[in-house]
PyMOL Python script that loads the backbone (N, CA, C, O; Angstrom):
from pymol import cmd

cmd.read_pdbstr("""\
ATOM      1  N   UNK A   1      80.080  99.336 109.077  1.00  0.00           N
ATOM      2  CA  UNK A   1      81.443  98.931 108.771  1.00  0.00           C
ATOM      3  C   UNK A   1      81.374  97.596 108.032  1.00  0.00           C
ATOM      4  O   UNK A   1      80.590  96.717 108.391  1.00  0.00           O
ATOM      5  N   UNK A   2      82.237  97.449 106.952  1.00  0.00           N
ATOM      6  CA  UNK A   2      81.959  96.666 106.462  1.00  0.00           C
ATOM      7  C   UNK A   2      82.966  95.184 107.151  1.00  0.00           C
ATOM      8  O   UNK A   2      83.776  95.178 108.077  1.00  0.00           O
ATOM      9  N   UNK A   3      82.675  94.486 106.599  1.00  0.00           N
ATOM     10  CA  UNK A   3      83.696  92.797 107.167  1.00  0.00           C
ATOM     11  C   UNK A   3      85.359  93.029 106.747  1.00  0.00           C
ATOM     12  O   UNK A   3      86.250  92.791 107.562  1.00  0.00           O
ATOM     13  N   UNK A   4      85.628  93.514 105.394  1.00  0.00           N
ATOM     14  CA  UNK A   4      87.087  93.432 105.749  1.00  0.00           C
ATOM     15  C   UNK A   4      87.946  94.797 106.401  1.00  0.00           C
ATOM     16  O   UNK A   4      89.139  95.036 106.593  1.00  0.00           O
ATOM     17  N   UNK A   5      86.764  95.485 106.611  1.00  0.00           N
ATOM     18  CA  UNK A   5      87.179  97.183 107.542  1.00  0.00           C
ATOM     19  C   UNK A   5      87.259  96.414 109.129  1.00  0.00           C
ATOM     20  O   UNK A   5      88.181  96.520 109.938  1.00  0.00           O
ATOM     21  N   UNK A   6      85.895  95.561 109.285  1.00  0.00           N
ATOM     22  CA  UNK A   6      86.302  95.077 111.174  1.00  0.00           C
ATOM     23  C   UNK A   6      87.060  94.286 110.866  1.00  0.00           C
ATOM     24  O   UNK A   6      87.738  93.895 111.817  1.00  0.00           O
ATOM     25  N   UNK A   7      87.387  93.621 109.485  1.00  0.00           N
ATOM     26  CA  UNK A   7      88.544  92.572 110.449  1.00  0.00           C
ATOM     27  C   UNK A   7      89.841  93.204 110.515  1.00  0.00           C
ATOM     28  O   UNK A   7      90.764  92.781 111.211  1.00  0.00           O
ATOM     29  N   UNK A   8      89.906  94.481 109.590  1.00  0.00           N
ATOM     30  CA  UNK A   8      91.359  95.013 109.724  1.00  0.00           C
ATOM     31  C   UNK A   8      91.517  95.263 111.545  1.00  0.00           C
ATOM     32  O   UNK A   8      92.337  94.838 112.358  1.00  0.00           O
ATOM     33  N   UNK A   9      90.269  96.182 111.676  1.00  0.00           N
ATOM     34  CA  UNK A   9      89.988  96.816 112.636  1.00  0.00           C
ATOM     35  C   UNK A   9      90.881  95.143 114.398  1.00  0.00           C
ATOM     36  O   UNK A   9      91.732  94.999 115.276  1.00  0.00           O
ATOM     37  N   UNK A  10      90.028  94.646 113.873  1.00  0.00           N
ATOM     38  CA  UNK A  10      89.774  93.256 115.001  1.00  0.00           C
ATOM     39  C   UNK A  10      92.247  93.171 115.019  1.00  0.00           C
ATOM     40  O   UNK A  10      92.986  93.361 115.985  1.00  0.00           O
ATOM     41  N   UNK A  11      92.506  92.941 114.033  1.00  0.00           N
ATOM     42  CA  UNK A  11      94.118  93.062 113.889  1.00  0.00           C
ATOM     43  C   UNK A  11      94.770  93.958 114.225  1.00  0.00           C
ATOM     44  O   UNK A  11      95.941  93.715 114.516  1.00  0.00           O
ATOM     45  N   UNK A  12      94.403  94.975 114.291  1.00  0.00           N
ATOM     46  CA  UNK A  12      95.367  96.343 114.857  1.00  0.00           C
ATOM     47  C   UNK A  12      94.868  96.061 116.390  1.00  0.00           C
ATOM     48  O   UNK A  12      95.749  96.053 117.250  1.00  0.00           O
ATOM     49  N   UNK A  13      93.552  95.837 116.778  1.00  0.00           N
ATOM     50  CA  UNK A  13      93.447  95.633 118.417  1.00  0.00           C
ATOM     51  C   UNK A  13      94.288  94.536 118.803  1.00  0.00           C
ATOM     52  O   UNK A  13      94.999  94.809 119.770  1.00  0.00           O
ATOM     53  N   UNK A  14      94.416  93.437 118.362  1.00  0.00           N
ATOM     54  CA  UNK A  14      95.304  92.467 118.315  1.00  0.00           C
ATOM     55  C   UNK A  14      96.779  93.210 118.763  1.00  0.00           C
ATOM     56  O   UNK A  14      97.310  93.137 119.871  1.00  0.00           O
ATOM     57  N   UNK A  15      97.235  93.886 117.662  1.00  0.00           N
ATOM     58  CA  UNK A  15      98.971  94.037 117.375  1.00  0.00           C
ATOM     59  C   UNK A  15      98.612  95.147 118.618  1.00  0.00           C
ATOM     60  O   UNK A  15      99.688  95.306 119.196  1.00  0.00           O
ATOM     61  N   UNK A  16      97.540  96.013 119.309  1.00  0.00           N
ATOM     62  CA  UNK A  16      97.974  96.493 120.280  1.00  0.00           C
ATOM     63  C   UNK A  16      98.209  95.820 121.779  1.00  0.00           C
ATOM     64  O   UNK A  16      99.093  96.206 122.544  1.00  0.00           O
ATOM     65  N   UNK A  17      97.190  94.656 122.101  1.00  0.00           N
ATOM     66  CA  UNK A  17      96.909  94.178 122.545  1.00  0.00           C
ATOM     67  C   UNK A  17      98.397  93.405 122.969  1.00  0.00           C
ATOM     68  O   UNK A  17      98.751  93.413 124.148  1.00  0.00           O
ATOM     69  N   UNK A  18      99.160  92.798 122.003  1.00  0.00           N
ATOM     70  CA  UNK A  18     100.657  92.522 122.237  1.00  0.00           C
ATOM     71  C   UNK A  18     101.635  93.532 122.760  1.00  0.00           C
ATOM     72  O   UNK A  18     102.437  93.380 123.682  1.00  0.00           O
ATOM     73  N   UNK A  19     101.439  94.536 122.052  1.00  0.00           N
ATOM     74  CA  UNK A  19     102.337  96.013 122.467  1.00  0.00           C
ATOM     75  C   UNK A  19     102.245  95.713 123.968  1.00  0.00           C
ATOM     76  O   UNK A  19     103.147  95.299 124.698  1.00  0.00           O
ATOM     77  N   UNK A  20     100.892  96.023 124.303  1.00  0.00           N
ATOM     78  CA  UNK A  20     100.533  96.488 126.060  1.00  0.00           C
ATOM     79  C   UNK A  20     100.836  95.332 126.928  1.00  0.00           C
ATOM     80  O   UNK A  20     100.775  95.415 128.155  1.00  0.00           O
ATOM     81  N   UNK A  21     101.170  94.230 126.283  1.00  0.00           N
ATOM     82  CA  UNK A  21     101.519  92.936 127.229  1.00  0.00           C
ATOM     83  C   UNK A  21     102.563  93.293 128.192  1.00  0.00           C
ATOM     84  O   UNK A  21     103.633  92.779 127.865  1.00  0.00           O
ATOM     85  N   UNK A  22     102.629  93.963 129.220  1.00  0.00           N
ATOM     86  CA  UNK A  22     104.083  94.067 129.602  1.00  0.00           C
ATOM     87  C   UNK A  22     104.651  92.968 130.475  1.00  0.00           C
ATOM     88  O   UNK A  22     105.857  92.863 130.696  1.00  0.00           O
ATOM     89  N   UNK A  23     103.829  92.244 130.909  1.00  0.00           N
ATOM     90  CA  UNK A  23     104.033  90.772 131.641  1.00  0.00           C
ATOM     91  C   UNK A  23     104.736  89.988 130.663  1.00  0.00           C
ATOM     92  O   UNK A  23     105.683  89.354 131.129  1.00  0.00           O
ATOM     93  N   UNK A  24     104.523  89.860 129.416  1.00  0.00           N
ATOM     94  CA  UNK A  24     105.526  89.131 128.045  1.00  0.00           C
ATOM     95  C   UNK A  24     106.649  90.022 127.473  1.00  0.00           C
ATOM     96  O   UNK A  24     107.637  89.557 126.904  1.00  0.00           O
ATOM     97  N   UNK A  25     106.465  91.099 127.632  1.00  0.00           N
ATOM     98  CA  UNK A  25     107.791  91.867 127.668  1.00  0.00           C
ATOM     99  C   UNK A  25     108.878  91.878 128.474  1.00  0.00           C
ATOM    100  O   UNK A  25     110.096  91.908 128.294  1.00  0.00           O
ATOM    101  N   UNK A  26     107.909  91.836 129.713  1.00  0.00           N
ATOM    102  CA  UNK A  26     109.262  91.348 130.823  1.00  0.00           C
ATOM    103  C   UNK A  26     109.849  90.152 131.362  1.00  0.00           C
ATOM    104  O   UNK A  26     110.793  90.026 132.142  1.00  0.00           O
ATOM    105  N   UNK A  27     108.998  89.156 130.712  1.00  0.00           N
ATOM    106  CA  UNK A  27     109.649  87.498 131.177  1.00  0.00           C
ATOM    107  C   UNK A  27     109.849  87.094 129.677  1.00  0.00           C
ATOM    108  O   UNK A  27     110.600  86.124 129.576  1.00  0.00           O
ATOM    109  N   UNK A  28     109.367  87.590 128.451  1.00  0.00           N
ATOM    110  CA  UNK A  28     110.386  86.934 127.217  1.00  0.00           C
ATOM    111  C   UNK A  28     109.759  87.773 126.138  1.00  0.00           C
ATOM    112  O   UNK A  28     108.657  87.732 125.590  1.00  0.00           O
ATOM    113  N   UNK A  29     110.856  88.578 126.003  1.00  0.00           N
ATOM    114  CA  UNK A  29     110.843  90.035 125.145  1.00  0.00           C
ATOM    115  C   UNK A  29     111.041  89.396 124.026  1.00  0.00           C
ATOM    116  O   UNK A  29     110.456  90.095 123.199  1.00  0.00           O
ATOM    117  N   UNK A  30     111.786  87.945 123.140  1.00  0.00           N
ATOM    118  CA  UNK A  30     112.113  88.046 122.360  1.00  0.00           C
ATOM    119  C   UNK A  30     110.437  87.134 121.835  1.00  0.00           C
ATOM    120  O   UNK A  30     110.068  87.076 120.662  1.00  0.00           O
ATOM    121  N   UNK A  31     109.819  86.642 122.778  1.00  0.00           N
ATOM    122  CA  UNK A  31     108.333  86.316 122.717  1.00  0.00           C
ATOM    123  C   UNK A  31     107.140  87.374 122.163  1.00  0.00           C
ATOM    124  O   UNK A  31     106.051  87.328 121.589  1.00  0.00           O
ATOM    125  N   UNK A  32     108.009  88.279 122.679  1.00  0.00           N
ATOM    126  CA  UNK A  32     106.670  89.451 122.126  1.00  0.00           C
ATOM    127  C   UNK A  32     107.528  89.985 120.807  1.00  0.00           C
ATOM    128  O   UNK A  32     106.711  90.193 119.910  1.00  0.00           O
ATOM    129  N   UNK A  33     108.200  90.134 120.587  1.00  0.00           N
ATOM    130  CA  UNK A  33     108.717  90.654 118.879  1.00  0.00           C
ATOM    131  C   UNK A  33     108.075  89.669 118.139  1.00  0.00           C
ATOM    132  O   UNK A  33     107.456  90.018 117.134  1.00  0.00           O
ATOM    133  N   UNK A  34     108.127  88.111 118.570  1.00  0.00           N
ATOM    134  CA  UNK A  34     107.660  87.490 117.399  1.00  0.00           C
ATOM    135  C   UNK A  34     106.398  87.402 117.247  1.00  0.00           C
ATOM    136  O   UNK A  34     106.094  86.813 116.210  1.00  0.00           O
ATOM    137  N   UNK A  35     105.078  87.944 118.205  1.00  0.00           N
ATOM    138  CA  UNK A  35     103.893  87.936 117.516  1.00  0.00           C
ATOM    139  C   UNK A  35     103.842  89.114 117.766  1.00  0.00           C
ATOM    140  O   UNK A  35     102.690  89.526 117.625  1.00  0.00           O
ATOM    141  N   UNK A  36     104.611  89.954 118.107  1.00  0.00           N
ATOM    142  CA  UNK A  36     104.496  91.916 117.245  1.00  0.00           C
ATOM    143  C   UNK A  36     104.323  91.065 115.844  1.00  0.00           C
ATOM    144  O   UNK A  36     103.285  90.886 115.206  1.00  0.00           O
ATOM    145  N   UNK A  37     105.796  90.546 115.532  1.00  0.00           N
ATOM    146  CA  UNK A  37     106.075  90.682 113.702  1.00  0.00           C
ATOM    147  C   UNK A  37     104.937  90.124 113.410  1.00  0.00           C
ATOM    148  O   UNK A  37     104.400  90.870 112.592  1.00  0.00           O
ATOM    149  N   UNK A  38     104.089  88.990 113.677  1.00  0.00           N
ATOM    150  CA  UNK A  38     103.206  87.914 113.236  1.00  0.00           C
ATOM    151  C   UNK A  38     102.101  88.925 113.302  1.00  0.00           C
ATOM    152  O   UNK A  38     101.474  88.959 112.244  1.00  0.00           O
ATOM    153  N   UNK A  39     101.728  89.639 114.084  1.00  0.00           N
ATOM    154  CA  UNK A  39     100.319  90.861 114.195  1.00  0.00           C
ATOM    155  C   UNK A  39     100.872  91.770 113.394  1.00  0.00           C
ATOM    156  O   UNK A  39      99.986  91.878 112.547  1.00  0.00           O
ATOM    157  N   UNK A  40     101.437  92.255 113.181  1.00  0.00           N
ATOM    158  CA  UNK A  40     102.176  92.977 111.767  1.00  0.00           C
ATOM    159  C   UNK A  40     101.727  92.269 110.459  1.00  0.00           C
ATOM    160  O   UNK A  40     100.783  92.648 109.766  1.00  0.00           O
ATOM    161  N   UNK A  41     102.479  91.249 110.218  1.00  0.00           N
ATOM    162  CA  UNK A  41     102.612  90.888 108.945  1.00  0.00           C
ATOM    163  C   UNK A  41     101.395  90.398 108.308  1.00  0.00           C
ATOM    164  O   UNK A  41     101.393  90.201 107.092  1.00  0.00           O
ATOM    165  N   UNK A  42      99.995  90.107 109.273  1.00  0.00           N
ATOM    166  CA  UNK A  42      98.819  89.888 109.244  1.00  0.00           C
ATOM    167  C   UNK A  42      98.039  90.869 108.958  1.00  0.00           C
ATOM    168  O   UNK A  42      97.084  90.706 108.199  1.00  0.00           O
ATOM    169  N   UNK A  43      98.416  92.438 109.709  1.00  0.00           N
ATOM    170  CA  UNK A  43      97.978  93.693 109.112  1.00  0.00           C
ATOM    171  C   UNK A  43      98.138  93.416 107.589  1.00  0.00           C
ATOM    172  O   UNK A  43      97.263  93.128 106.773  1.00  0.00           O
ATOM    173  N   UNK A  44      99.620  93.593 107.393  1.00  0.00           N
ATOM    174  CA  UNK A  44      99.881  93.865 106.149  1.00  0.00           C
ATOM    175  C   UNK A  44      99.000  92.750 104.865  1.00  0.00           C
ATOM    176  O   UNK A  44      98.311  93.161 103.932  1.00  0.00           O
ATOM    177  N   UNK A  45      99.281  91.409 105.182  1.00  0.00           N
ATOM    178  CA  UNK A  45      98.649  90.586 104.306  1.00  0.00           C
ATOM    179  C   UNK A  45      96.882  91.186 104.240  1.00  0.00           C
ATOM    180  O   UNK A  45      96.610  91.889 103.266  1.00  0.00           O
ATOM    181  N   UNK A  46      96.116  90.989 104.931  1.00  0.00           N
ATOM    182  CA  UNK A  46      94.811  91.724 105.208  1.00  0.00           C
ATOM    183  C   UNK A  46      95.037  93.270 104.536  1.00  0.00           C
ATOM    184  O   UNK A  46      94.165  93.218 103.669  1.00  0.00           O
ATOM    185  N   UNK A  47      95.435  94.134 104.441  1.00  0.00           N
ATOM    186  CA  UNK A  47      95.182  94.717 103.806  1.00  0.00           C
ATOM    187  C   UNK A  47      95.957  95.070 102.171  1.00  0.00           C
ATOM    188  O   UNK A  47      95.583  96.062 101.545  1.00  0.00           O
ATOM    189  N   UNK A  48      96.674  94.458 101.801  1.00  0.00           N
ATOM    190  CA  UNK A  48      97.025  93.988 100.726  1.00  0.00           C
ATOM    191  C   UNK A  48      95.938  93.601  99.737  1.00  0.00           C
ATOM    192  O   UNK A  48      95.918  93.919  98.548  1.00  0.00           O
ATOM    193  N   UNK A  49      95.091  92.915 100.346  1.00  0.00           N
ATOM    194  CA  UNK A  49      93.919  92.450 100.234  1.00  0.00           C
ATOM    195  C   UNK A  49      92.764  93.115 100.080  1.00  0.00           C
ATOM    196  O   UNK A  49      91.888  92.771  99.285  1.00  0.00           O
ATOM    197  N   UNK A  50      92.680  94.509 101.146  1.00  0.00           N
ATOM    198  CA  UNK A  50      91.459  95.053 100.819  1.00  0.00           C
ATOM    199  C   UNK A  50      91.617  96.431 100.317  1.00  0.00           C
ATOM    200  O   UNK A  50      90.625  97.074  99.974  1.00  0.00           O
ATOM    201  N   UNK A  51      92.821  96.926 100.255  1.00  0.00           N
ATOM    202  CA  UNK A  51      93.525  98.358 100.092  1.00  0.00           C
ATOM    203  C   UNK A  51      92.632  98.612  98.842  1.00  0.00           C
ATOM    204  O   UNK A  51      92.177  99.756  98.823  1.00  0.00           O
ATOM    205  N   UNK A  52      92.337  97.964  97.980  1.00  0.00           N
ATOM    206  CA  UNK A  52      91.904  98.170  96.435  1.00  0.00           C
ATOM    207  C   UNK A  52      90.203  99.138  97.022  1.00  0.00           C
ATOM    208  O   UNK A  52      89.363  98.592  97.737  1.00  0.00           O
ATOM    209  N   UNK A  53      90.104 100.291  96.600  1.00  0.00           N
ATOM    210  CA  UNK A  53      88.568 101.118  96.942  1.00  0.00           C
ATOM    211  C   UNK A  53      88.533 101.196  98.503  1.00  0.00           C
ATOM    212  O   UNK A  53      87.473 101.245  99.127  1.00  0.00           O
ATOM    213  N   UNK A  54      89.315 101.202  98.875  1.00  0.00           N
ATOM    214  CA  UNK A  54      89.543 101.800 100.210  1.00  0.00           C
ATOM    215  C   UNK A  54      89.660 102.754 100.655  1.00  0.00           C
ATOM    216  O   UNK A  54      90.554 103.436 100.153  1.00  0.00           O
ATOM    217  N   UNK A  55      88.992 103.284 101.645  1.00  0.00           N
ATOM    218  CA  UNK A  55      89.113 104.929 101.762  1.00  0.00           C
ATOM    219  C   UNK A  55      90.400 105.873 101.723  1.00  0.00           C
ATOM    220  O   UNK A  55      91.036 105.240 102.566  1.00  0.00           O
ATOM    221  N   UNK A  56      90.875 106.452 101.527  1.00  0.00           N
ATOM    222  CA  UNK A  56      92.338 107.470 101.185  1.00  0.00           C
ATOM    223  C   UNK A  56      92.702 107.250 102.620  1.00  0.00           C
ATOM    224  O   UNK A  56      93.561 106.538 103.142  1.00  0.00           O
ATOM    225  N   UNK A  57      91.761 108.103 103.131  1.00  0.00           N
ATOM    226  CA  UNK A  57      92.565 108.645 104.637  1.00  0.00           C
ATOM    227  C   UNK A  57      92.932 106.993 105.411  1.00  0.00           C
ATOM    228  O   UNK A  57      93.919 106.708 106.090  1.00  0.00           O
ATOM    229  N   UNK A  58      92.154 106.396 105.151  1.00  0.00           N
ATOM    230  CA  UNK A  58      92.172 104.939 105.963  1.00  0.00           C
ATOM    231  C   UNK A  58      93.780 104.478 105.006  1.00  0.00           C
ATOM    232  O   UNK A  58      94.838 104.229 105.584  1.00  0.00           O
ATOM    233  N   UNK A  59      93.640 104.463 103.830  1.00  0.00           N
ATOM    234  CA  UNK A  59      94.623 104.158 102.985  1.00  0.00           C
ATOM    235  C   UNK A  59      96.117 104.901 103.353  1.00  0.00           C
ATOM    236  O   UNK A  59      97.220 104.450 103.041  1.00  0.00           O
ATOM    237  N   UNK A  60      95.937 105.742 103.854  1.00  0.00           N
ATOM    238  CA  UNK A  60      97.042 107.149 104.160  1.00  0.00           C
ATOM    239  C   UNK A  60      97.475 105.741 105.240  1.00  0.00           C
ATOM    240  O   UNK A  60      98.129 104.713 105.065  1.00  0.00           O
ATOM    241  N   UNK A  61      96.679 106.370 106.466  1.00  0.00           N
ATOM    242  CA  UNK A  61      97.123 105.754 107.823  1.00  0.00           C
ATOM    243  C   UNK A  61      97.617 104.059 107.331  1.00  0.00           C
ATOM    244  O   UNK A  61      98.319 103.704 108.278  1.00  0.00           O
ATOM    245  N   UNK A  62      97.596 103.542 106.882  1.00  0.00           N
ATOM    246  CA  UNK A  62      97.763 102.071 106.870  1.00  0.00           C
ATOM    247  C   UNK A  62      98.990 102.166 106.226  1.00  0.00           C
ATOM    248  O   UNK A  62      99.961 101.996 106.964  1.00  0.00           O
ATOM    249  N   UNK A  63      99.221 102.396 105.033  1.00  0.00           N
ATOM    250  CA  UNK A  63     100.467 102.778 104.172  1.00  0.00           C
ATOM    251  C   UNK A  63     102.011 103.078 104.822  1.00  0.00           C
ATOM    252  O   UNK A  63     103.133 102.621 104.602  1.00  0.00           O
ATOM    253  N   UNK A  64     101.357 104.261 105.893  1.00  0.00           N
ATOM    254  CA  UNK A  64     102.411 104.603 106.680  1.00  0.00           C
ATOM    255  C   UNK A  64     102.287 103.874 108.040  1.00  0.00           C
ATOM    256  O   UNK A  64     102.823 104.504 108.952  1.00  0.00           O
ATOM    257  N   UNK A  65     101.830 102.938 108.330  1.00  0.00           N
ATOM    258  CA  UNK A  65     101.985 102.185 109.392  1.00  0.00           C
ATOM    259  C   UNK A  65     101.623 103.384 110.508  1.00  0.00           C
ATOM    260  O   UNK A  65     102.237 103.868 111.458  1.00  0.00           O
ATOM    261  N   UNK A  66     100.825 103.522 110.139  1.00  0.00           N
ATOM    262  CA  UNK A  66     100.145 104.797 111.518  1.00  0.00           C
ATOM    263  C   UNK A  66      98.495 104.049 111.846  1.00  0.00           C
ATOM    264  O   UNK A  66      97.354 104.388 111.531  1.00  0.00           O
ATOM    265  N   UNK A  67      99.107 102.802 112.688  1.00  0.00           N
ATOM    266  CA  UNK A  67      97.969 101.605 112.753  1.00  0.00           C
ATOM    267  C   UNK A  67      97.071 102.327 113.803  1.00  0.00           C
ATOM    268  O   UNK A  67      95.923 102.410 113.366  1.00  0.00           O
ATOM    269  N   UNK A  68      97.207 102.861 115.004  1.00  0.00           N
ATOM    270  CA  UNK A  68      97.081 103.605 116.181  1.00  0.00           C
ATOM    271  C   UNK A  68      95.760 104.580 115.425  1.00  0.00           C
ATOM    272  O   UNK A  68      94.587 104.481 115.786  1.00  0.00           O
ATOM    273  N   UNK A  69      96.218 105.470 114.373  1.00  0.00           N
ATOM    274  CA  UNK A  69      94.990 106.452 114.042  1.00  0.00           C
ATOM    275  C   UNK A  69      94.427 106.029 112.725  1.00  0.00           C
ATOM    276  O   UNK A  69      93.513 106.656 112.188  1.00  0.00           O
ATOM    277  N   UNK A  70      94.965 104.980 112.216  1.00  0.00           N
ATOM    278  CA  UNK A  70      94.156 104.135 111.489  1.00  0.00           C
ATOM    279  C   UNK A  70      92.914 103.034 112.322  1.00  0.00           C
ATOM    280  O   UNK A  70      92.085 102.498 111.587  1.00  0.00           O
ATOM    281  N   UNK A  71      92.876 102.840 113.377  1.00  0.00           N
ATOM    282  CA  UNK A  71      92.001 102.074 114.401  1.00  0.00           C
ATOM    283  C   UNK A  71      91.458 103.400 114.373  1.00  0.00           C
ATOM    284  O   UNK A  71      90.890 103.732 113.333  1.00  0.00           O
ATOM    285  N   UNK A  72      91.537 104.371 115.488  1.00  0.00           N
ATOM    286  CA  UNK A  72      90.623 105.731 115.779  1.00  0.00           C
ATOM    287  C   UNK A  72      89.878 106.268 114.670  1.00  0.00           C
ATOM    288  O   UNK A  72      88.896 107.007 114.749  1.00  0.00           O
ATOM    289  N   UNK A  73      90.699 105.622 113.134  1.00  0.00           N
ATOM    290  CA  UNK A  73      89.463 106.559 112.257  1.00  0.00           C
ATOM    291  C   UNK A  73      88.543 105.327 111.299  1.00  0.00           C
ATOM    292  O   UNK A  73      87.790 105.476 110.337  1.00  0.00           O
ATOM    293  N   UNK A  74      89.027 103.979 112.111  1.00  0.00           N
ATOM    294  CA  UNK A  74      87.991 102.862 111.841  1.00  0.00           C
ATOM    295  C   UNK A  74      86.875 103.210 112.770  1.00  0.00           C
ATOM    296  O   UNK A  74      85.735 103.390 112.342  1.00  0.00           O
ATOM    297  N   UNK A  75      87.195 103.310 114.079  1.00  0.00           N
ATOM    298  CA  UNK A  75      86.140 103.435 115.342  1.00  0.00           C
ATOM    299  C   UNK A  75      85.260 104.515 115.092  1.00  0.00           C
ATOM    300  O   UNK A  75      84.046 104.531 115.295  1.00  0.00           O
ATOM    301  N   UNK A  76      86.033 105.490 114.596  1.00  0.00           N
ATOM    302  CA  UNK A  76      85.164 106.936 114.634  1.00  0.00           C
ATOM    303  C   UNK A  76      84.386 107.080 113.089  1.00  0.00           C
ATOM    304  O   UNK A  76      83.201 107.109 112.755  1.00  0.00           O
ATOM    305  N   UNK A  77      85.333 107.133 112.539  1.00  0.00           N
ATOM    306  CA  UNK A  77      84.515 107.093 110.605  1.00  0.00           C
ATOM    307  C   UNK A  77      85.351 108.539 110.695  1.00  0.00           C
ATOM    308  O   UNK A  77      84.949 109.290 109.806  1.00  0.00           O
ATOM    309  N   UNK A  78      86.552 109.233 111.636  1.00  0.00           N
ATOM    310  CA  UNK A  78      87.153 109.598 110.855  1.00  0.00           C
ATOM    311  C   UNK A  78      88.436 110.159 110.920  1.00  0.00           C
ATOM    312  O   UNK A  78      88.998 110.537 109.893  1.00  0.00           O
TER     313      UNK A  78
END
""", "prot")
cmd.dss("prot")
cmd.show_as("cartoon", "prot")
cmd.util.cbc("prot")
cmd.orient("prot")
């Protein structure tokens, strides 16, 4: 894998990693939207960046914000 494939990779564990917080969901929900958006908008900048010769299917999943099986087909190769 190359460096800007793990670091996408390293950001979607991130933006899940917030999702599953449910201890910050339940004492300050409006705490977790703002580094959802911030682990979001970091996806997006990062791959803005590397989208150029990037694999399709990886390209598919990212495009459509299908971050979830875009991680599974970083992990797996596919």
């Amino acid at each position: 894998m190359d460096q800007n494939t793990a670091e996408l990779a390293k950001r979607l564990r991130h933006r899940l990693s917030v999702i599953a917080d449910h201890e910050l969901r339940d004492t300050d929900p409006d705490e977790q939207l703002k580094q959802l958006q911030a682990a979001s908008e970091a996806i997006d900048t990062h791959w803005r960046q590397m989208r150029r010769g990037a694999d399709r299917q990886l390209a598919h999943y990212v495009g459509n914000c299908s971050y979830d099986k875009a991680l599974a087909w970083i992990e797996t190769g596919e």
